[in-house]
C-alpha positions as CSV (number, residue, x, y, z in Angstrom):
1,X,0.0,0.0,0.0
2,X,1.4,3.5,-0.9
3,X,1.9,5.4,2.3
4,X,3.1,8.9,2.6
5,X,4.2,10.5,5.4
6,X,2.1,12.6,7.7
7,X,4.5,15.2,6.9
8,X,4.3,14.8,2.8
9,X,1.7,17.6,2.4
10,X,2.1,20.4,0.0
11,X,4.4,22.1,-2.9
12,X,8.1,21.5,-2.2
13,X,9.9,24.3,0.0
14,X,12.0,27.1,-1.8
15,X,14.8,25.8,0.3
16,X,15.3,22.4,0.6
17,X,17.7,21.8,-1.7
18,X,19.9,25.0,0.0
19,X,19.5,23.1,3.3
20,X,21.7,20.0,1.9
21,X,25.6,20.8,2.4
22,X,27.1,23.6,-0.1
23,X,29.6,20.5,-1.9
24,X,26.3,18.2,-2.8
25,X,24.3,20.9,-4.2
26,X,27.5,21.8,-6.8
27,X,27.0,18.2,-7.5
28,X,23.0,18.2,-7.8
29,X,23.6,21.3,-10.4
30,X,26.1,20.0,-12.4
31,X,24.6,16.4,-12.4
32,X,21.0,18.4,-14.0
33,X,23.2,20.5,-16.3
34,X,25.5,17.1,-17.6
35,X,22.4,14.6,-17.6
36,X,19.4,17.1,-18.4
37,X,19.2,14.6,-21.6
38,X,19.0,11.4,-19.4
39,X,16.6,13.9,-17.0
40,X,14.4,14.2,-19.9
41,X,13.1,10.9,-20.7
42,X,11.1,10.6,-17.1
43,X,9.4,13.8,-17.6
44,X,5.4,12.9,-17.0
45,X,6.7,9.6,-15.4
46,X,6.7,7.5,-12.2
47,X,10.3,6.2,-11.3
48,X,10.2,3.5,-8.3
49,X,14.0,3.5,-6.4
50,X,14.2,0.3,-4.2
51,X,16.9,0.4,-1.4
52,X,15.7,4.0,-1.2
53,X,17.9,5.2,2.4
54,X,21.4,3.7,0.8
55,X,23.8,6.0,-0.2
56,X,23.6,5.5,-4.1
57,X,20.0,5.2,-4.3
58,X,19.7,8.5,-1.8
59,X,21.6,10.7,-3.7
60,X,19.9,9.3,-6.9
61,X,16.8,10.6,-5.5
62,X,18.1,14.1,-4.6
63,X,19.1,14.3,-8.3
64,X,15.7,13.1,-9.5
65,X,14.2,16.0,-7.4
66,X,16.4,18.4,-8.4
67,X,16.0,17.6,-11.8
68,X,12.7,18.2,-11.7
69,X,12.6,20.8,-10.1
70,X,14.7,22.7,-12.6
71,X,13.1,21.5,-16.0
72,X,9.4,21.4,-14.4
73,X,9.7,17.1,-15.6
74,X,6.4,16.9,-13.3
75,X,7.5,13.2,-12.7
76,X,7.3,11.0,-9.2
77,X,9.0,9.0,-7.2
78,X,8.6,6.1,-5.2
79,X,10.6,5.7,-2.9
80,X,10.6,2.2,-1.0
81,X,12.3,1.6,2.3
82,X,11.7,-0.5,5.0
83,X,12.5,2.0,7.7
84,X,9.4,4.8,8.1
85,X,11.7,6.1,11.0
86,X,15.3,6.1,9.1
87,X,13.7,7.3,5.8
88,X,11.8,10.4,7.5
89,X,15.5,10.9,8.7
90,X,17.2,10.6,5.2
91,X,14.8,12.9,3.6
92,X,14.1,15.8,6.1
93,X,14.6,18.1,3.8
94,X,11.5,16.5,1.4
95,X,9.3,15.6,3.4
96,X,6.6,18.0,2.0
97,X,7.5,17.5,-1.4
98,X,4.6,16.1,-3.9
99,X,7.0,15.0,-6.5
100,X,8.2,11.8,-3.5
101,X,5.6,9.2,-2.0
102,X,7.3,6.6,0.2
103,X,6.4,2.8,0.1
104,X,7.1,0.7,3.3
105,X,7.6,-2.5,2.9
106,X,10.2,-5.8,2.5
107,X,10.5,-6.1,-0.9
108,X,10.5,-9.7,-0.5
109,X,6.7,-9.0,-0.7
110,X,4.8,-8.6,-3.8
111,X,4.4,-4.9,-4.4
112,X,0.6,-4.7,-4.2
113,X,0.1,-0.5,-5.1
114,X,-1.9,0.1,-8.5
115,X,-0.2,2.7,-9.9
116,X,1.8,2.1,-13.2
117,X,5.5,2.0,-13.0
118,X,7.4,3.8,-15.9
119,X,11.3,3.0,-14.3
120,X,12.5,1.0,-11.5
121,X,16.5,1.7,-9.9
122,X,16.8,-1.2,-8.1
123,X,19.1,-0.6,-5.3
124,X,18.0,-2.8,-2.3
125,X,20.5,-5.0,-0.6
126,X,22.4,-5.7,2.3
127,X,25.5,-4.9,2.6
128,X,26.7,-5.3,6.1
129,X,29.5,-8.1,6.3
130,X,28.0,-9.2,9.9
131,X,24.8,-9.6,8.7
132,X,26.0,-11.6,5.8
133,X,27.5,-14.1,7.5
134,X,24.9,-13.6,10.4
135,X,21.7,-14.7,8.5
136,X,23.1,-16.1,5.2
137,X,19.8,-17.7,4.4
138,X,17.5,-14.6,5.0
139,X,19.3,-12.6,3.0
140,X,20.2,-14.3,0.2
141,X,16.0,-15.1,0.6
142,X,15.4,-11.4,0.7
143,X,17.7,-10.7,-3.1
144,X,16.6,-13.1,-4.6
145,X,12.6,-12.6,-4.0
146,X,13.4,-9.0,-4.3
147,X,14.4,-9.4,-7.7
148,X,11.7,-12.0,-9.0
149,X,9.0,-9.2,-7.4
150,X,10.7,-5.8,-9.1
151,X,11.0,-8.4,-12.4
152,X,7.2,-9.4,-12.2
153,X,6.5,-5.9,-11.7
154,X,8.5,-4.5,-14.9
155,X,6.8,-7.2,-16.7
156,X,3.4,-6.2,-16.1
157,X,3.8,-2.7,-16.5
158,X,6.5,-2.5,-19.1
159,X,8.9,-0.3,-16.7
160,X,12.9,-0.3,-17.7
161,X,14.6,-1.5,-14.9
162,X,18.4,-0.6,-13.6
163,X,19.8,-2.9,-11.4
164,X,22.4,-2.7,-8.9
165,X,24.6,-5.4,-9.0
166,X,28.2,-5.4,-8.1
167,X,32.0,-5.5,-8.9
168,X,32.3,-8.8,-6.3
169,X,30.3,-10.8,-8.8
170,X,33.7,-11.2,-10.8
171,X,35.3,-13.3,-7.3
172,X,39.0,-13.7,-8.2
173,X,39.3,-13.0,-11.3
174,X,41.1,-15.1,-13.8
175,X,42.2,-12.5,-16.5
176,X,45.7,-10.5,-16.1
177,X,45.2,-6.8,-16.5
178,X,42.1,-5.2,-16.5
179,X,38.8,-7.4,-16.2
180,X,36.0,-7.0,-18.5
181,X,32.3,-7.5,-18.1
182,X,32.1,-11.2,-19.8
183,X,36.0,-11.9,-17.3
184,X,34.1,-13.8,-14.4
185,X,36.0,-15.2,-12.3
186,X,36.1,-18.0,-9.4
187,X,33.4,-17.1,-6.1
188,X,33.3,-20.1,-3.7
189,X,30.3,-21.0,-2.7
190,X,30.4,-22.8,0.6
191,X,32.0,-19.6,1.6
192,X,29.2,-17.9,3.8
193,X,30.5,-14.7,2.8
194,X,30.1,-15.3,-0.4
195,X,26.1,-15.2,-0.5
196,X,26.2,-11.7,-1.4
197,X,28.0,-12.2,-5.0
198,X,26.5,-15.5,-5.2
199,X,23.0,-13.6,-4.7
200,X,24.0,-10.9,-7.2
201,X,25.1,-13.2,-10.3
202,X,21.5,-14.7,-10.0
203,X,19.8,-11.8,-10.2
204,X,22.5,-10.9,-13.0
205,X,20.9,-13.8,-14.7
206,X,17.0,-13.8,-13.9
207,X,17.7,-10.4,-15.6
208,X,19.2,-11.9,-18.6
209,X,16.1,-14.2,-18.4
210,X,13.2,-11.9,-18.5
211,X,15.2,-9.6,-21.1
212,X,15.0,-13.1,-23.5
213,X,11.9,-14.2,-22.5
214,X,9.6,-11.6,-21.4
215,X,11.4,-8.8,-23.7
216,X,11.8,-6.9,-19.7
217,X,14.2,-3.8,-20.5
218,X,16.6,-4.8,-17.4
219,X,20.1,-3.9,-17.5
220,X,22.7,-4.3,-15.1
221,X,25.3,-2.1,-13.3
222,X,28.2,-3.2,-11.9
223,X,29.0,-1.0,-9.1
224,X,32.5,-0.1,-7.8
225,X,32.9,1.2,-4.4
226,X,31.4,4.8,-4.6
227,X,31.5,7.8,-2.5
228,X,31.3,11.4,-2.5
229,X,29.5,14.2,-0.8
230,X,26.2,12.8,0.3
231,X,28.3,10.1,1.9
232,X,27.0,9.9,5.9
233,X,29.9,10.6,8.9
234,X,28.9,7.7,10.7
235,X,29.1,5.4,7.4
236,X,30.9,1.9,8.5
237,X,32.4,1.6,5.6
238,X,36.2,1.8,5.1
239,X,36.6,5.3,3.2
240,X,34.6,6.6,5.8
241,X,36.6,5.1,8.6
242,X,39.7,7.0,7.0
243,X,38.3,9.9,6.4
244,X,36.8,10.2,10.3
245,X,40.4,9.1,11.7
246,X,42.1,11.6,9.2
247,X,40.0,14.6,10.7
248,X,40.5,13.7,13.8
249,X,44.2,13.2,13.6
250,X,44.3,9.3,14.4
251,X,46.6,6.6,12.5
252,X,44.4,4.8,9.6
253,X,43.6,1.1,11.4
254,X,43.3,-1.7,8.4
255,X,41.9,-4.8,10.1
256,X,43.3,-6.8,6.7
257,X,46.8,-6.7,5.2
258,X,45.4,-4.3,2.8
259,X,46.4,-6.1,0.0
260,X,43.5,-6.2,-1.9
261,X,43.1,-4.3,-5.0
262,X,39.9,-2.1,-4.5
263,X,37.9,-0.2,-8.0
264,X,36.2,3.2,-6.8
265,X,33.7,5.9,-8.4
266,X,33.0,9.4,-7.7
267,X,29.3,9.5,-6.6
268,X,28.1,11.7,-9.3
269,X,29.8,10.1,-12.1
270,X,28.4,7.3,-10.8
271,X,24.3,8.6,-10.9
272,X,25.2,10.3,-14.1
273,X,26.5,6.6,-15.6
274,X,22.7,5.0,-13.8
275,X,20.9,7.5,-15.4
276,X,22.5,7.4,-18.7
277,X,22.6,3.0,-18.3
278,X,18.2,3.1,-17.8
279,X,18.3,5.1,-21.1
280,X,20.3,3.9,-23.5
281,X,21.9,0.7,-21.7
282,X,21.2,-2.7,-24.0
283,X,18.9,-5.1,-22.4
284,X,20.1,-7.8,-20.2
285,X,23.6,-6.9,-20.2
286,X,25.8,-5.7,-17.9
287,X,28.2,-2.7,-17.8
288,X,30.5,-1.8,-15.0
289,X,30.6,1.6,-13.3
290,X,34.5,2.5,-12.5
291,X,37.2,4.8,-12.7
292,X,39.9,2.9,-13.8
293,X,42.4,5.5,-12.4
294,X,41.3,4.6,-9.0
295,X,42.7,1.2,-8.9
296,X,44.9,1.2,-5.7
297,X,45.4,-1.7,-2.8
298,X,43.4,-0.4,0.4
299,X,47.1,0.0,2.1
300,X,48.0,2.7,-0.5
301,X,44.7,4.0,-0.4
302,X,44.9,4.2,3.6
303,X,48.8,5.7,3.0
304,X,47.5,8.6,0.7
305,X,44.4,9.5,3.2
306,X,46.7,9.7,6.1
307,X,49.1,11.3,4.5
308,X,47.6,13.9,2.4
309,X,44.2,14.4,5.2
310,X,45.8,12.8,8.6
311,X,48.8,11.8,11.1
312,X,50.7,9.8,8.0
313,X,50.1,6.6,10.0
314,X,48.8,3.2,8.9
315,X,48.3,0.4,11.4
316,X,48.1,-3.1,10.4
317,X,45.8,-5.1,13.4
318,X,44.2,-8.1,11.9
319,X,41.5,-9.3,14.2
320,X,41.3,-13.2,15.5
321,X,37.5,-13.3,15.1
322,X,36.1,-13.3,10.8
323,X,34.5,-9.9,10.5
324,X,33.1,-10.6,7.2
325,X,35.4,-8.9,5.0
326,X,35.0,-9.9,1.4
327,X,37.7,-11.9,0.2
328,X,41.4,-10.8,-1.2
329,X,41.0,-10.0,-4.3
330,X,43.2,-8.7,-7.4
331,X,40.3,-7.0,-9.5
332,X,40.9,-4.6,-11.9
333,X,38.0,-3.3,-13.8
334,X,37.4,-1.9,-17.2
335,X,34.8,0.9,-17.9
336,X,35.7,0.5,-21.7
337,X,31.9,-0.6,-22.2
338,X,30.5,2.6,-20.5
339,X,32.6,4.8,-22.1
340,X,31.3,3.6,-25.5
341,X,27.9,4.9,-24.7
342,X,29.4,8.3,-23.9
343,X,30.0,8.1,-20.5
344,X,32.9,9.5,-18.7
345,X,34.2,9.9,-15.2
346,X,35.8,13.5,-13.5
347,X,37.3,12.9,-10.2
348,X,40.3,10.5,-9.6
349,X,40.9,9.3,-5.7
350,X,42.7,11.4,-4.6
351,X,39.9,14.2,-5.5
352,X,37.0,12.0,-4.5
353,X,38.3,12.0,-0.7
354,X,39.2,15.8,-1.2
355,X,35.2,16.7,-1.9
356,X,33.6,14.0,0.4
357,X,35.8,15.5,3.3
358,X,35.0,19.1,2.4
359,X,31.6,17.7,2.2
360,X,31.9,16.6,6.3
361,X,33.2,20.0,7.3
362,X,30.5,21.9,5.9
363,X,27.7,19.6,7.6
């Protein structure tokens, strides 16, 4: 059932957009400006974002409201969560704004609502190593029904879909250099870990399926790790961990050798490569979302935090008990297939922690 909060009443305020931190609102403006093609095509249209509190699909939303604020696009967005508490939270600044409705619910349950989907950014997953290794069996449960329900749903109302995947669906690669989007590699799976990219090359393929058999315009984007302003302080995540260590003048703790090669995207390259991927993208493929520039092992990307943000120290403390961690891995990727569709990326790494920690200071 479509649910709105008690607060969602009303035209949007004049300045909710100028109550989001100075560094994301360059973003949001350029992002319109850059994409106001991609903007276009969901003018008069309903666009359903799954997943809709995580960073990405957050920050996607933003730019969907900004968007159409600007160019007048008169679409809508529904947003689903699962959280009425942590969304209201998220989206202060929109509450009151008739252009987002929110949906609560699992989406391992049929969506039920009547109203006729036009796109679906499907974003929901979790991502939380604990949890993964936790409740293996509910989550992988909770993708996999999740992605047969936003399917059935594109089906029957012939929406494009965009799905979130990820770059741990390639496992340990087998390729030497750079790893292309048809380069899987190995992913164990008796490793409990491992249900997340086990749980993400399904979906990969139930997407392929419905593209062949239903003629479903599904495409899938490989995600690097991505961050950027929007990014919250209290994010677990290990670029956040730097950055909150950095500020506050403590050594950089890796919990891992730091070995392993990590792929990384600018936030708003990244929405601007989803938004161009839901227009143009071919169905049921799959096209990964990276700056190749960024490849760096998470020790040198810990080393150039500290010392260009913090104390200059790195500390290696490798815990007794598994954390969850994905595995070592040498990965990486090639954005050669985006790029052909026009897409390009602006910030290297060194840039992306630059703006995410100017980002934190004006708060």
């Amino acid at each position: 059932m479509l649910e709105k909060s008690s607060k969602c009443l009303g035209e949007i305020k004049v300045n909710s957009f100028h109550e989001l931190n100075s560094v994301l609102l360059e973003d949001l403006e350029y992002l319109s400006n850059e994409s106001k093609e991609d903007f276009n095509q969901f003018e008069g249209k309903t666009i359903m974002v799954t997943g809709s509190t995580g960073l990405v699909a957050r920050v996607l939303i933003y730019s969907l409201l900004f968007a159409n604020k600007k160019f007048n696009l008169n679409l809508q967005v529904l947003a689903i969560a699962r959280n009425k508490k942590k969304a209201q939270k998220k989206y202060a600044n929109f509450l009151d704004n008739s252009a987002l409705k929110f949906i609560f619910q699992d989406i391992s349950e049929p969506f039920q609502f009547e109203q006729k989907v036009d796109f679906i950014f499907h974003a929901a997953a979790v991502t939380d190593s604990k949890t993964l290794i936790k409740i293996p069996v509910e989550v992988f449960e909770a993708q996999s029904l999740g992605m047969m329900n936003i399917l059935a749903l594109a089906k029957k109302d012939k929406a494009k879909v965009l799905y979130f995947s990820s770059m741990e669906i390639y496992g340990q690669p087998f390729t030497n250099g750079q790893t292309e989007e048809h380069d899987l590699g190995f992913v164990d799976p008796l490793v409990i870990r491992n249900g997340y990219p086990e749980a993400k090359r399904a979906n990969e393929f139930l997407a392929a399926a419905y593209a062949q058999e239903f003629n479903v315009q599904v495409v899938n984007a490989r995600l690097a790790q991505t961050f950027g302003p929007g990014v919250d302080f209290d994010d677990s995540r290990v670029f956040a961990q730097f950055i909150r260590n950095a500020l506050q003048g403590k050594d950089l703790i890796l919990h891992t050798d730091g070995s392993s090669l990590g792929n990384y995207c600018y936030l708003r390259d990244t929405i601007a490569a989803l938004l161009l991927l839901i227009n143009c993208g071919n169905a049921g493929e799959s096209y990964n979302i990276v700056n190749e520039k960024t490849n760096v092992s998470i020790k040198q990307m810990a080393e150039m935090v500290s010392t260009n943000f913090g104390n200059g120290r790195v500390i290696i403390d490798i815990p007794d008990e598994d954390m969850g961690y994905a595995p070592k891995v040498n990965l990486h990727l090639s954005g050669e297939k985006l790029r052909a569709l026009g897409w390009h990326s602006n910030f290297d790494l060194k840039q992306m922690f630059e703006r995410t920690i100017s980002s934190f200071k004006v708060r």
